[in-house]
C-alpha positions in Angstrom: -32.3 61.4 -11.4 -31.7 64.8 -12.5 -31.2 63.3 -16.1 -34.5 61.9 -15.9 -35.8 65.4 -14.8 -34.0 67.2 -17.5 -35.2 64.7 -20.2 -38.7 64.9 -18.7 -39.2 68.5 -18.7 -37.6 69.0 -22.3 -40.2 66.6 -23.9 -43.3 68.3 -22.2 -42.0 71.5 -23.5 -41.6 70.5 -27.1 -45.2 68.5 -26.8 -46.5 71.8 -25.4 -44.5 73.8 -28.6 -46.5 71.2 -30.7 -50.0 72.4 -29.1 -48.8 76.2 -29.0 -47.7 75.8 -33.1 -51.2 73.9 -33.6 -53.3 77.2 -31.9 -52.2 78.7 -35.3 -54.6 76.3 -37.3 -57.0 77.6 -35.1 -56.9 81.0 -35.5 -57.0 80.0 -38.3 -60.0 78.5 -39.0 -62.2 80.9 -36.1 -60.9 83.7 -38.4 -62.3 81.8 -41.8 -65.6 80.7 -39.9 -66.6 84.2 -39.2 -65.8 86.0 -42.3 -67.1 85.6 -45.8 -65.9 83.0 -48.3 -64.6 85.7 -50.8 -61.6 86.3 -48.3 -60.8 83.0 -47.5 -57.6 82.3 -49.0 -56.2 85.7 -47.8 -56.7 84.3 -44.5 -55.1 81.5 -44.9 -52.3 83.3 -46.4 -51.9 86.0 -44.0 -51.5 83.5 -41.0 -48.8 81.2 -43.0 -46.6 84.2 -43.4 -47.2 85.2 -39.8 -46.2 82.2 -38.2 -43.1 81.8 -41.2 -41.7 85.6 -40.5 -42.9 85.1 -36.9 -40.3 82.5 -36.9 -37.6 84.2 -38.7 -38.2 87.0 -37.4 -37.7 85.8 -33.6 -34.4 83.9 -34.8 -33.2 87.1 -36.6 -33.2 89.1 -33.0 -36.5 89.0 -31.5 -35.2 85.6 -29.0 -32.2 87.9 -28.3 -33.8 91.1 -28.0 -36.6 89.3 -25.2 -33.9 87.7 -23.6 -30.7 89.5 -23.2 -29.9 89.4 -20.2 -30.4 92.6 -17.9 -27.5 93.3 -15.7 -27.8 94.7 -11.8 -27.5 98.4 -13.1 -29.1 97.9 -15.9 -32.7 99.9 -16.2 -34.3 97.0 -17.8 -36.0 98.8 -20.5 -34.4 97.5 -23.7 -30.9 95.3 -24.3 -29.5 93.1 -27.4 -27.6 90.2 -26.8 -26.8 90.0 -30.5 -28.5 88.5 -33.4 -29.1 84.7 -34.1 -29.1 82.0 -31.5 -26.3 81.8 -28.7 -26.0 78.9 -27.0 -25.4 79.5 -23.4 -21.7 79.3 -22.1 -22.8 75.5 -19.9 -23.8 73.9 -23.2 -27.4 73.6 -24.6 -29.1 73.5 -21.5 -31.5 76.2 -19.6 -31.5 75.3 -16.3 -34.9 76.6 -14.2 -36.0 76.1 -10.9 -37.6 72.5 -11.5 -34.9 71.4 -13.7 -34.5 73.2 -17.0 -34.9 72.1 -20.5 -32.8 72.9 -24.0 -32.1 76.3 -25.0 -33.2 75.1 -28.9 -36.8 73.7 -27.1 -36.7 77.4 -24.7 -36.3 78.9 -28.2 -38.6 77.0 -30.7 -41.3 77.2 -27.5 -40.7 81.4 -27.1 -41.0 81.9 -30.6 -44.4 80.4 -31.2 -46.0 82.8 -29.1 -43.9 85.8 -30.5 -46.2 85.0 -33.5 -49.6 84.4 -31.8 -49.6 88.6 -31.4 -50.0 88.8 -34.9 -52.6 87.0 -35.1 -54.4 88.5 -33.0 -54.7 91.5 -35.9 -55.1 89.5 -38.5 -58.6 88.9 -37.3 -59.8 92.1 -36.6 -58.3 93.6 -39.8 -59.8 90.9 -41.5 -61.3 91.3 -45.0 -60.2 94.8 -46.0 -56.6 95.1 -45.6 -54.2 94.9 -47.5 -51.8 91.9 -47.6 -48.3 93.7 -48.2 -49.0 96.1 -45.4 -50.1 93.5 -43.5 -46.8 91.3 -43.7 -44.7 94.8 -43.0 -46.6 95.4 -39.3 -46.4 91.5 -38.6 -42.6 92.0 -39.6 -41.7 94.9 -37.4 -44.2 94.2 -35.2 -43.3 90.4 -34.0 -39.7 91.3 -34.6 -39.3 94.4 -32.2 -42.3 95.6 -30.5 -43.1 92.2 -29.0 -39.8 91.5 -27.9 -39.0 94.6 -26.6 -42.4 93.8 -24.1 -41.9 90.6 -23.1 -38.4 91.5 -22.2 -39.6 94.0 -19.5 -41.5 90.5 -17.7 -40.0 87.5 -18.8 -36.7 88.7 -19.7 -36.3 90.4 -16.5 -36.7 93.8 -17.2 -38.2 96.9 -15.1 -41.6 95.1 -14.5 -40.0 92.4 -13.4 -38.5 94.3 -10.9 -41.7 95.9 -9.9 -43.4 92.7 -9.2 -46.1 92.4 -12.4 -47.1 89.4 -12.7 -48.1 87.5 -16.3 -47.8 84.0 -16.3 -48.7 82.9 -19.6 -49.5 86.2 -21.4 -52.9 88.1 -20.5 -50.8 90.7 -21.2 -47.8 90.0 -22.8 -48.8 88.2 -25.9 -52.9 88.8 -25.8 -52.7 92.8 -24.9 -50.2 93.3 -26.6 -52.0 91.8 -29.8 -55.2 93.6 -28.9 -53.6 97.4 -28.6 -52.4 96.7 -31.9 -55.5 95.2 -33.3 -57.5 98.6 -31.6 -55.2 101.0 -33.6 -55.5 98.9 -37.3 -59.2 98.7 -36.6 -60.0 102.1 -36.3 -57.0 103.4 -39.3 -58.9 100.8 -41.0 -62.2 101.9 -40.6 -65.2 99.9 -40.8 -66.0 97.2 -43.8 -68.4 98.2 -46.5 -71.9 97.8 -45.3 -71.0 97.3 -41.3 -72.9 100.3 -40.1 -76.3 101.6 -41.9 -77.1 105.3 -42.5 -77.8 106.2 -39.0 -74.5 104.3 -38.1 -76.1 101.5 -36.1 -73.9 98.1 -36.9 -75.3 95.6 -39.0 -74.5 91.5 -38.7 -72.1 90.5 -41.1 -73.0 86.9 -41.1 -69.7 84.5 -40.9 -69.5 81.7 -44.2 -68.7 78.8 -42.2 -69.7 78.3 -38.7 -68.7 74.4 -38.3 -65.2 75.6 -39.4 -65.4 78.7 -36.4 -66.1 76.0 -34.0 -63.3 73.8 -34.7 -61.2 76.3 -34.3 -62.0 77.5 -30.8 -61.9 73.6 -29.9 -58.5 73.8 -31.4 -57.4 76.9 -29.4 -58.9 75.3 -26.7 -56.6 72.1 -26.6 -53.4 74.7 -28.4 -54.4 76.7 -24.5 -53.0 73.6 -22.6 -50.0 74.0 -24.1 -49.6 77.7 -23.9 -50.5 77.8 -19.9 -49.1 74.4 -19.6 -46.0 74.8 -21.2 -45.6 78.5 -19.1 -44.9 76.1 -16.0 -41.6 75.9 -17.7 -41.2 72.6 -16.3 -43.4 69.0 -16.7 -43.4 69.4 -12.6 -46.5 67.7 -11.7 -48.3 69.4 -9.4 -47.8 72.3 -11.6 -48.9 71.5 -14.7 -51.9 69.6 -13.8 -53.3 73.0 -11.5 -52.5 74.7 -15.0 -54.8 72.7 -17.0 -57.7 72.4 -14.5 -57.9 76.1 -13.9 -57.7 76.7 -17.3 -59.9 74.2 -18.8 -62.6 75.3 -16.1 -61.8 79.2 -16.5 -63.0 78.6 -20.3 -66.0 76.4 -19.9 -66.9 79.1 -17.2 -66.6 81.7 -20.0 -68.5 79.7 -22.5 -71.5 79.1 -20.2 -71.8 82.7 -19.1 -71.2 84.4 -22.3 -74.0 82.5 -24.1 -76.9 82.7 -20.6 -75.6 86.4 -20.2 -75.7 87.0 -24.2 -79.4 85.2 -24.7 -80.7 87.7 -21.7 -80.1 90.0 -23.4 -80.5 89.6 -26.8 -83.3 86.5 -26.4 -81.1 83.9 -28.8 -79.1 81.6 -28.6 -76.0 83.2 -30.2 -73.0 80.5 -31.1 -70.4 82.9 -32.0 -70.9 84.7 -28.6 -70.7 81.1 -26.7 -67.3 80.5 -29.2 -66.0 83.8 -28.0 -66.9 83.4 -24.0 -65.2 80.0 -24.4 -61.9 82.2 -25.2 -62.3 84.9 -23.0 -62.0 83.0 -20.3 -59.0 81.6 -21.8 -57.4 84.7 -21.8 -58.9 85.7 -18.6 -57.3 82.7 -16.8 -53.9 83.2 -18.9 -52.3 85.6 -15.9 -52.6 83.5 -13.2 -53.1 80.0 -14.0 -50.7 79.2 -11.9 -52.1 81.0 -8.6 -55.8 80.6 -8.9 -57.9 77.5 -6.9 -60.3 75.9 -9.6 -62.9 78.2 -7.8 -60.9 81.5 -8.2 -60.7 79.9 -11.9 -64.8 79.7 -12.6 -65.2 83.0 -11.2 -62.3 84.7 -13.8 -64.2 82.4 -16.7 -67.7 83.7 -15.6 -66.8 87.3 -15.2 -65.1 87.3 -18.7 -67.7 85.7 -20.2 -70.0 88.6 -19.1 -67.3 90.8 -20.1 -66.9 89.4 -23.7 -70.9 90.8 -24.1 -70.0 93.9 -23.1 -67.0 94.1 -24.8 -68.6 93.6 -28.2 -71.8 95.8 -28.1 -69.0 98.3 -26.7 -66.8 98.1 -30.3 -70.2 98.7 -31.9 -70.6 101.6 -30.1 -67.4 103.1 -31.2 -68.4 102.6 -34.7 -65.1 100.0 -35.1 -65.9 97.0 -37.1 -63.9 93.4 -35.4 -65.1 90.5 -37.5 -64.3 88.1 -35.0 -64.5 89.8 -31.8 -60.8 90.0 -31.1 -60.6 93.1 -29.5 -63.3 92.0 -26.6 -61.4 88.5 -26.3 -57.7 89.1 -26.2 -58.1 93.1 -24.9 -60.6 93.8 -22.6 -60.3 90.1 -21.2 -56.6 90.1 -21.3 -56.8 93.1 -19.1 -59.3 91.6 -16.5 -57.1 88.4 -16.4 -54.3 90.4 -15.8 -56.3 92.5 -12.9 -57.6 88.9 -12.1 -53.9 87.9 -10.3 -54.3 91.2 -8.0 -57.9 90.2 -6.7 -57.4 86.2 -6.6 -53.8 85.1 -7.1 -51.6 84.5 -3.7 -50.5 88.0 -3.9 -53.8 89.3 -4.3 -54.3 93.0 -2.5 -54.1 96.6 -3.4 -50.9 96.7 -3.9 -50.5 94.1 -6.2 -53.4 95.3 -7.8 -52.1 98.6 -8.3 -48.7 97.3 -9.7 -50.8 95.1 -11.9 -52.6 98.0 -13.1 -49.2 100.3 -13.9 -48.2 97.2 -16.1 -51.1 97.2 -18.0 -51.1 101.1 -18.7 -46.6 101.0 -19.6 -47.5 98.6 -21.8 -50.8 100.2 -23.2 -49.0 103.5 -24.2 -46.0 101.6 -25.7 -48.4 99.6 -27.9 -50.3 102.1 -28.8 -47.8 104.5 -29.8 -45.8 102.0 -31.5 -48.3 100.2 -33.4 -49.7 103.7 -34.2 -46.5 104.8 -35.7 -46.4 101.8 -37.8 -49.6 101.6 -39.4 -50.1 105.0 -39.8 -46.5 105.3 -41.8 -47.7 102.2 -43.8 -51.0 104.3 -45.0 -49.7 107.3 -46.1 -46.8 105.2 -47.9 -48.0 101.7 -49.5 -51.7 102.4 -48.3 -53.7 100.1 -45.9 -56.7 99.4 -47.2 -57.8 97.8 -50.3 -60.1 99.9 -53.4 -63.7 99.6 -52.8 -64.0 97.2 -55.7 -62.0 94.7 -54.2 -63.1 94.8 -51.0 -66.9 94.0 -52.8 -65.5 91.8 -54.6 -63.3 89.9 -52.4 -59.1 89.8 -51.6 -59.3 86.1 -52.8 -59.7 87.5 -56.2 -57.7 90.6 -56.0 -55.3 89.9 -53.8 -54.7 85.8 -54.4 -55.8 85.7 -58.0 -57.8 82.6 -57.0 -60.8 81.2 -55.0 -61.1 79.0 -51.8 -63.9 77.0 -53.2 -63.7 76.7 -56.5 -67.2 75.1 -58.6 -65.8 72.3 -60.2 -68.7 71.7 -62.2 -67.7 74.6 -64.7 -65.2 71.4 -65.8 -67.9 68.7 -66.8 -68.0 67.7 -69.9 
């Protein structure tokens, strides 16, 4: 029985590593579908080398540096159990409450989401950065800053101890790519023709928004995956309250972003419905696992109202997100993460408040951190590409190529 259990739980987590890996061609494609066609490839690119160094990078030390393995005494700040993989002293197995799985799956399922905080700046740095800078953050970025985090939670470091509560990652992996994606944004500044003279924000109109919604669906079905596989088990009762309270926290989002957004703005606007759809994904991302499928609408409503808010708020600031990130995986990782203090079973000011401390630790390490980087990386390599190529497109300049290419020039 306990075979069967074991075997069970090892192949949900690789089919959910499968789903998690697959969220990448969806960022992917949202991040193509909102921008212009003159960046295209760069996008592409940029997201290949994240998930490839990602990868590396997390194998390197980042698995190691998440997980070392705090002792009683230890403070639970930051611990390295060495670099590579070590396979645990009872074989390859991980053994967790509902029966464990392999250490190679707990590895292979760990390190896809190392990378999915990386992604979460590529999109709002989109179309004026420049790529080598861009692979050094995503480098040092996945490699010690988000392993450094996560350890504090789910390697049971000092918030651990304090009782925050993350799941799946409001905070962990969707914060923790939004601080970052704050701090590029505005060393970045805004793209070419974003703001007018009097500095009120113009539409930048996305190239392909088929290809935007594909991608959300993707990310939608990838979400099942990273909630589902967060059950670190294939425990049934678990997994299947995951899913539900996911899959309505983002249809919730989707519906209330688009009523909210045509209130106000009297159309119909897709890319707001695309981005409500993922706000209450992230919302729900904290505690999938503790919210009723009505505690799960309410989350996906409120963030979809949120996500509104959250974008005319970025225009205000004069920042310039292509796609929104910093409203979706941000502010609505921060309300899902509030979320668990006002619905989850340890809802109640305390938990609240401890949920709140989390959120500002982790805040001020981000920021600092990601700060340091990007600002060292601008007054070294530089950031930001020449005004030419940025009217002209990275494609070109960067890539040496283009996405779509007009093969009737070749006809004979």
């Amino acid at each position: 029985m306990e075979t069967a259990i074991f075997t069970a739980n090892n192949v949900w987590m690789m089919i959910c590593t499968g789903l998690v890996f697959f969220m990448h061609l969806g960022f992917s494609f949202l991040e193509i579908g909102l921008t212009r066609q003159k960046n295209t490839i760069n996008i592409l690119f940029k997201n290949l080398f994240i998930i490839c160094a990602g990868l590396l990078m997390y194998y390197i030390g980042g698995f190691n540096l998440m997980y070392p393995g705090f002792g009683e005494n230890s403070t639970g700040i930051i611990k390295f159990a060495g670099f590579g993989l070590t396979i645990p002293e009872n074989g390859l197995s991980i053994t967790y409450a509902n029966g464990g799985y392999t250490y190679y799956t707990d590895f292979l399922f760990q390190g896809m989401f190392a990378a999915t905080a990386a992604t979460i700046v590529s999109g709002a740095v989109a179309e004026r950065i420049k790529i080598g800078g861009f692979m050094i953050f995503t480098i040092i970025y996945v490699g010690l800053i988000y392993p450094i985090v996560g350890s504090w939670k789910w390697g049971g470091g000092f918030l651990d101890t304090l009782g925050f509560y993350d799941f799946a990652g409001s905070t962990l992996v969707h914060s923790v790519g939004g601080w970052a994606a704050l701090v590029a944004v505005y060393l970045l500044g805004p793209r070419i023709g974003k703001f007018d003279e009097n500095k009120n924000p113009k539409p930048i109109p996305g190239h392909n928004l088929p290809l935007a919604a594909a991608g959300v669906l993707i990310l939608w079905l990838g979400w099942f995956g990273f909630n589902g596989g967060s059950v670190l088990s294939a425990e049934p009762g678990a997994t299947s309250l995951v899913l539900v309270t996911t899959s309505l926290a983002a249809a919730a989002g989707g519906i209330s972003c688009f009523l909210f957004s045509t209130l106000r703005y009297k159309n119909y606007d897709i890319t707001m419905f695309l981005n409500g759809i993922l706000g209450g994904l992230v919302g729900i991302t904290a505690g999938a696992d503790q919210m009723s499928p009505n505690d799960a609408v309410i989350i996906g409503i409120l963030a979809g109202i949120i996500i509104v808010f959250g974008v005319s708020l970025v225009d205000r600031l004069k920042l310039d997100d292509p796609v929104g990130a910093i409203a979706v995986h941000l502010i609505c990782g921060i309300w899902g993460t509030l979320a668990v203090g006002i619905f989850g079973k340890m809802a109640g000011i305390a938990q609240f408040i401890i949920q709140m401390e989390g959120i500002a630790i982790i805040a001020i390490f981000c920021l600092s951190t990601s700060y340091f980087i990007l600002y060292i990386i601008k007054r070294t390599s530089g950031l930001r590409v020449s005004e030419k190529e940025e009217m002209e497109g990275l494609d070109q300049h960067e890539h040496g190529m283009n996405a779509y290419p007009d093969f009737r020039s070749n006809e004979h």
